[in-house]
C-alpha positions as CSV (number, residue, x, y, z in Angstrom):
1,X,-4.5,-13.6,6.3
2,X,-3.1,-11.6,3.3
3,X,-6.7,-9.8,2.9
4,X,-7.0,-9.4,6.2
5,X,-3.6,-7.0,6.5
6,X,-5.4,-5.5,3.4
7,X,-8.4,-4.4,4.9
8,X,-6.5,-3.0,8.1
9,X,-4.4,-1.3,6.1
10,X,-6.8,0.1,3.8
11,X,-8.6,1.6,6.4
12,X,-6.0,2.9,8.0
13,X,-4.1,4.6,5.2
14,X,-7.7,5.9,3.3
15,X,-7.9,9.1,5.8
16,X,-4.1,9.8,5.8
17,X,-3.6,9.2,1.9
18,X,-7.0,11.2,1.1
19,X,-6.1,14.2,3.3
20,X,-2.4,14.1,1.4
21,X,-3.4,13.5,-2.0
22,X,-2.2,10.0,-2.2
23,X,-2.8,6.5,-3.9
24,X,-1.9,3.1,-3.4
25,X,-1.4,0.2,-5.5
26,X,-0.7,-3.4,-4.2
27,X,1.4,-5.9,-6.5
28,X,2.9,-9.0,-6.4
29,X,7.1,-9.4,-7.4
30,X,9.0,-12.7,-7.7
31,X,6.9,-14.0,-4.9
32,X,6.7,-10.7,-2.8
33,X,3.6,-8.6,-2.2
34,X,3.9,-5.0,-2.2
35,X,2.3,-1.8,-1.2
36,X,2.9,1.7,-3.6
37,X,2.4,5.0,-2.2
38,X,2.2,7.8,-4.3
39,X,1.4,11.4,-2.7
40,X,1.2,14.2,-4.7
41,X,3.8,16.3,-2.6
42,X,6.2,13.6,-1.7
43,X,6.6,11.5,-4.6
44,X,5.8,7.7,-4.5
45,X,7.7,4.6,-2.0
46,X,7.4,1.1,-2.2
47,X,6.5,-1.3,0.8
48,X,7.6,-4.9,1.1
49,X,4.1,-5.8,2.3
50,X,4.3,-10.0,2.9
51,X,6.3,-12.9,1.4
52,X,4.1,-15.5,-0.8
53,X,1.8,-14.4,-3.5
């Protein structure tokens, strides 16, 4: 399920994030899964993604 959010996401955020200048990173935290943004103009945020890693 976890890859499958991954994918959708992925695909979603490639043309925004490329058009911005942007990156993402995924990690797993104390058991939490999360999504980092970075964009060039707005600085980077952090997205609690899923429980369970």
């Amino acid at each position: 399920m976890m890859r499958l959010a991954d994918r959708l996401l992925d695909r979603v955020a490639q043309k925004v994030t490329a058009e911005a200048g942007c990156s993402n990173y995924y990690y797993c935290q104390n058991g939490y899964y999360y999504l980092r943004q970075c964009c060039k103009d707005e600085g980077c945020s952090t997205v609690l993604i899923a429980k369970g890693c």
